[in-house]
C-alpha positions in Angstrom: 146.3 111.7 65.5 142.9 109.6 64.8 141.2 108.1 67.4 141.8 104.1 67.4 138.3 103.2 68.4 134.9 104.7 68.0 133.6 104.0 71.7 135.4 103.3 75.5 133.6 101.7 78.2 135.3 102.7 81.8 134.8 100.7 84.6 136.1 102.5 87.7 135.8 102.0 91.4 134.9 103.6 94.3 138.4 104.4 96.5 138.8 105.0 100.4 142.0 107.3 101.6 143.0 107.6 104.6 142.3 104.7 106.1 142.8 106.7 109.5 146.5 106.5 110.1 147.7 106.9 106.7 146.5 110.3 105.8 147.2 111.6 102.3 148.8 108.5 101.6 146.8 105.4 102.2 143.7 104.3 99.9 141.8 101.2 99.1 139.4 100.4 95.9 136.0 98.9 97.1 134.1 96.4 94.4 131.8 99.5 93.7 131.8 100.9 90.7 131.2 103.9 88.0 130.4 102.7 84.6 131.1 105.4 81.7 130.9 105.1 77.5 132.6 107.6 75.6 131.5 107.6 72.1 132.3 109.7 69.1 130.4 111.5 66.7 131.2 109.2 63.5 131.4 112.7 61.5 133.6 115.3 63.5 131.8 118.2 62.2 130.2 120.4 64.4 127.3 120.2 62.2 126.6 116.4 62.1 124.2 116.9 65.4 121.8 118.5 66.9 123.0 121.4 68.8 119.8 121.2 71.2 121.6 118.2 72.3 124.9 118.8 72.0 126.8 121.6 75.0 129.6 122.8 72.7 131.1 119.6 71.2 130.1 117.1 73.9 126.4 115.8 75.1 126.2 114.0 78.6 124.0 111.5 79.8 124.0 110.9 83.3 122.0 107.8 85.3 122.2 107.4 89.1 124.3 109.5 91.6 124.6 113.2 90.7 122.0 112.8 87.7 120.1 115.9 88.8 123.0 117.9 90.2 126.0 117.4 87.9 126.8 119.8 85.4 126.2 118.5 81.5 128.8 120.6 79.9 132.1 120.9 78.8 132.2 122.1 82.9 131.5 118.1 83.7 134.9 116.9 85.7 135.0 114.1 83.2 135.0 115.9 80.2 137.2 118.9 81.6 139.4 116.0 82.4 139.1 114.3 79.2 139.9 117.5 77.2 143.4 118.0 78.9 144.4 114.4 78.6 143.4 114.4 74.5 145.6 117.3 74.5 148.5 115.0 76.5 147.9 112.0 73.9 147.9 114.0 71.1 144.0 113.9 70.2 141.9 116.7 68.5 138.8 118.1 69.8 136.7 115.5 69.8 132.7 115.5 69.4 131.6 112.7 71.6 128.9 111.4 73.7 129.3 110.9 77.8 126.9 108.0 79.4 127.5 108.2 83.0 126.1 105.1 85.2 127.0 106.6 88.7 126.7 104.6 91.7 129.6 106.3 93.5 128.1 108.8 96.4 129.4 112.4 95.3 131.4 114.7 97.9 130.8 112.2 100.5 135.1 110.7 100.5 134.1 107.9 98.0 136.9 109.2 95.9 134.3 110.4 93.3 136.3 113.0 91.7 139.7 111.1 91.8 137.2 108.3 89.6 135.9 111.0 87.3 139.5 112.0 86.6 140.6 108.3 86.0 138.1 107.5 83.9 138.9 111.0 81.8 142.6 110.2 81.5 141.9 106.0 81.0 139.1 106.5 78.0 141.5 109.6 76.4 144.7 106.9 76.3 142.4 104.1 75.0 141.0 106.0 72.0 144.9 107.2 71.3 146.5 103.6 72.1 145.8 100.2 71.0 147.1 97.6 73.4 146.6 97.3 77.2 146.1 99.8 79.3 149.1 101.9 80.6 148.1 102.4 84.1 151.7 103.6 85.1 150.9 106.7 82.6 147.2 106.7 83.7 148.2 107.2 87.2 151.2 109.8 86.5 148.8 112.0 84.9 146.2 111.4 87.2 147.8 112.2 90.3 149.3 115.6 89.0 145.7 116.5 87.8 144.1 115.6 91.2 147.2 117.4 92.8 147.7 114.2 95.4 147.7 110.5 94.7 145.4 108.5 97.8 142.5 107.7 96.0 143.7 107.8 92.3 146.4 105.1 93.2 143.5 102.3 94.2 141.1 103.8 91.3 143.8 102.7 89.0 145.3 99.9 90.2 143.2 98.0 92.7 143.8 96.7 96.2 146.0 98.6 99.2 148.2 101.4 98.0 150.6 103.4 99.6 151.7 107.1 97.8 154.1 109.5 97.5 155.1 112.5 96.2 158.8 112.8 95.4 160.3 116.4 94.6 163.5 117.3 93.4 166.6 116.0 94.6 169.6 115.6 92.4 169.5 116.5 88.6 166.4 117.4 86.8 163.3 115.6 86.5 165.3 112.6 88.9 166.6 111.5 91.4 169.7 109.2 91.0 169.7 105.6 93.3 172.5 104.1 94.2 173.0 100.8 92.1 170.3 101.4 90.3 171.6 104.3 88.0 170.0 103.5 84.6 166.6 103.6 86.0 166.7 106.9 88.2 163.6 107.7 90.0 161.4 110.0 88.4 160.5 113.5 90.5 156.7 113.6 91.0 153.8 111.0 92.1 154.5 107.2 93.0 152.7 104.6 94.6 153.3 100.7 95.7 150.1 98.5 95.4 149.2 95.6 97.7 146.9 92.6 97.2 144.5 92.7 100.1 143.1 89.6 102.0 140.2 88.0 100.7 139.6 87.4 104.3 138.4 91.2 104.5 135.0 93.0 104.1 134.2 96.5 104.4 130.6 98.4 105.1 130.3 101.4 104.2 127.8 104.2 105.8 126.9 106.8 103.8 125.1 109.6 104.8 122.2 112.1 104.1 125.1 115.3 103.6 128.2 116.6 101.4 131.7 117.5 102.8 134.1 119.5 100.7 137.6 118.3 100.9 138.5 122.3 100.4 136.3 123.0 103.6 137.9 119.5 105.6 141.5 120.6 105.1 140.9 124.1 105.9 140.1 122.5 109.3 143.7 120.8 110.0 146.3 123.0 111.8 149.4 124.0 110.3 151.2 122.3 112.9 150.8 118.7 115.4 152.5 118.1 118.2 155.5 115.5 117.7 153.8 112.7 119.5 150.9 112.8 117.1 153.1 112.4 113.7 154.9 109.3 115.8 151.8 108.3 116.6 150.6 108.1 113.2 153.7 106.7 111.8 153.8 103.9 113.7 150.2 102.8 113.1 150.4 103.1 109.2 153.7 101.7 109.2 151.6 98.1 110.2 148.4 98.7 107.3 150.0 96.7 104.5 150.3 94.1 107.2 147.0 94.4 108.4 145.3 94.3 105.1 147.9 92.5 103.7 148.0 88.6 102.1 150.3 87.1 103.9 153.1 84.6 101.8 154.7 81.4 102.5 157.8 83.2 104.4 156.0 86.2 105.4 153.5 83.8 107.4 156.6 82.1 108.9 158.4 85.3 109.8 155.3 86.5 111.5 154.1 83.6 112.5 154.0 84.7 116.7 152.8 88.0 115.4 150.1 85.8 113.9 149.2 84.0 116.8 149.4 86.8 119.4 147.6 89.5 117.4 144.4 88.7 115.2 143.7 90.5 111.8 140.7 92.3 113.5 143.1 93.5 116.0 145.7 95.0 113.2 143.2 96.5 111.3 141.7 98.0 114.4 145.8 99.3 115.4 146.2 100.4 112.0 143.4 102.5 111.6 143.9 104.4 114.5 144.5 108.3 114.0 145.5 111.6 115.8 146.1 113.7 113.0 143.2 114.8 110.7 139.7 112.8 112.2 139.6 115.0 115.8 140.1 117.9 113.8 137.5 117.4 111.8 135.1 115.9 113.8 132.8 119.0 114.3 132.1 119.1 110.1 130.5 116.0 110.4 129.5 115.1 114.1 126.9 112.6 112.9 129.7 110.6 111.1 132.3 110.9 113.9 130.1 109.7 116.6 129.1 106.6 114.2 132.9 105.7 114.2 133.3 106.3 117.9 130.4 104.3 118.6 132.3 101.7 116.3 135.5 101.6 117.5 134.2 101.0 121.2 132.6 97.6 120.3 136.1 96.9 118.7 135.6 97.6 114.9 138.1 98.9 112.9 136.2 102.3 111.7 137.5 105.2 110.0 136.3 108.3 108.2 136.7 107.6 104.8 138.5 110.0 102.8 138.1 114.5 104.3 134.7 112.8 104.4 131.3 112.4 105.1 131.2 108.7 104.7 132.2 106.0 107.2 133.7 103.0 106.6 134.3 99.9 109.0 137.0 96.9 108.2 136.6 93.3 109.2 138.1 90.2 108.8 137.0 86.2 109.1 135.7 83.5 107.2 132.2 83.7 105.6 130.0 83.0 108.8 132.2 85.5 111.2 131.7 88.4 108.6 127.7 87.6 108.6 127.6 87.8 111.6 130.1 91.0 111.8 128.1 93.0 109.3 124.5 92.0 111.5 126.7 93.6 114.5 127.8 96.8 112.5 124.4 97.1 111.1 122.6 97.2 114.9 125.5 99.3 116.1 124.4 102.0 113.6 120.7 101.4 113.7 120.2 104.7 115.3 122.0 106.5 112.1 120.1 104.0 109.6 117.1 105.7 110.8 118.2 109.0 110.0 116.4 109.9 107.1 118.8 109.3 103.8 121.7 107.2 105.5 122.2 103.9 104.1 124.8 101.2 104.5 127.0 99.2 101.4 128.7 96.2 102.2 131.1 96.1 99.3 133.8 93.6 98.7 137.7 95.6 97.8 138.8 95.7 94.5 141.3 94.3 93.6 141.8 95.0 89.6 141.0 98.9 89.4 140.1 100.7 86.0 139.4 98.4 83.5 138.2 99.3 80.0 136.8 97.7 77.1 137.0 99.3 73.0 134.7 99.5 70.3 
């Protein structure tokens, strides 16, 4: 198959799982974003460049976050990525230029690699497709690349999303629904997206150190204690709520829920968490005393992702969240002035991947 374009611009953003309660399910997509080109050698022969600038049959450019650590190699997530999705679509082995515009912290639970992956699998569908962009097939492929679904679900589609893995049931490949035969539900990774409230900012404290997600989850037991997964449940159970726009009838139907129970006081409900943040506290002590120190003065706060970043969730109209960031901000003046830690105040996403052809 022949590539359908000569160059892909990616436009992918930054992703938050978690969320606290909703662990390895939950993610949101913040308004904060990679930028990547792919373009193609116009003559596929390995002889049409330079070799000095060429690594194998790719060369990669890289500006911002990672541009003195990442690897600029076939070894490059992206390009890794890009190789096995190619295969997937049907695409030979292309020759191609990588431009990376990286403004997405690496290793820091920014969903970095679930982006790098999404914007592999979203540029190799765009050079083998014309049309819009599939983002049920990016996502599929995504997922079972990443091996879980929380932060590639809001990299590719934007807003709240809540994931799942289903295995095997019935039959091969799917599981048969009652009324709903013709359509059977596909084994494997699924998600439901929801719009999020404009009402709702985030800041988002990123500090001066790394955290594996390999080295976080070799920190959680094996087990927990039945009045932590309840726990748990119950609190992400409300997050689409919290984060939620609310329509005509769901406004009437929770209208006294409305009235009795502020936004600020969902999100702070939802976010709650018993069964991965203790445990991991002692990786990152800086970060989990930021969100203690948080969630004391009544902010919803939360590691975001296995880690190292924090992020905080608030909702009003324009002057309340002015005035809410100034509050955050003096909260964690002590961490500002630790050398390297900075705060984003970033607006969610709601739109996810989004690529443009050449």
């Amino acid at each position: 198959m022949k590539p359908v374009c000569n160059s892909v611009s990616v436009r992918v953003p930054a992703t938050s799982a978690n969320l606290g309660s909703g662990f390895d399910t939950a993610g949101i997509a913040f308004d904060y974003a990679d930028s990547l080109v792919f373009t193609l050698d116009d003559n596929q022969s390995k002889n049409s460049l330079d070799s000095l600038d060429y690594a194998g049959n790719v060369r990669v450019i890289i500006h911002g976050e990672g541009e003195d650590t990442l690897p600029k190699d076939e070894t490059h997530l992206v390009v890794s990525t890009f190789r096995k999705a190619c295969k997937i679509f049907g695409l030979p082995n292309l020759r191609f230029t990588l431009e990376a515009h990286n403004q997405i912290p690496q290793a820091r639970g920014m969903g970095s690699s679930a982006e790098a992956i999404v914007a592999a699998v979203a540029a190799a569908w765009t050079f083998a497709h014309e049309g819009e962009l599939n983002r049920e097939a990016i996502f599929e492929i995504a997922a079972s690349i990443e091996g879980h679904p929380d932060n590639v679900a809001p990299a590719v589609f934007g807003g709240l999303t809540m994931s799942w893995k289903l295995d095997a049931g019935e039959g091969k490949g799917s599981v048969r629904v009652a009324g709903d035969c013709e359509a059977p539900l596909s084994t494997g990774f699924h998600t439901v997206r929801y719009k999020v409230s404009q009402d709702i900012s985030v800041s988002v404290f990123v500090p001066n150190f790394e955290l594996s997600t390999e080295l976080a989850r070799r920190a959680l037991p094996a087990k927990v204690p039945y009045g932590d997964a309840i726990f748990n449940v119950s609190r992400a159970a409300i997050l689409p709520v919290a984060f939620g726009e609310l329509n005509s009838d769901s406004e009437s139907e929770l209208g006294t829920v409305k009235s009795n129970i502020s936004r600020n006081a969902l999100l702070f409900a939802a976010t709650q968490d018993v069964l991965h943040q203790p445990y991991r506290a002692n990786l990152m002590k800086d970060s989990w005393k930021l969100v203690e120190a948080l969630r004391e003065h009544g902010f919803a706060a939360a590691i975001s992702g296995a880690g190292s970043c924090v992020a905080v969730f608030y909702a009003g109209d324009a002057e309340y969240k002015k005035s809410a960031a100034q509050k955050i901000d003096a909260i964690a003046k002590p961490w500002l002035s630790l050398d390297g830690w900075r705060v984003l105040h970033v607006p969610v996403n709601s739109t996810g991947v989004e690529i443009t052809r050449e």
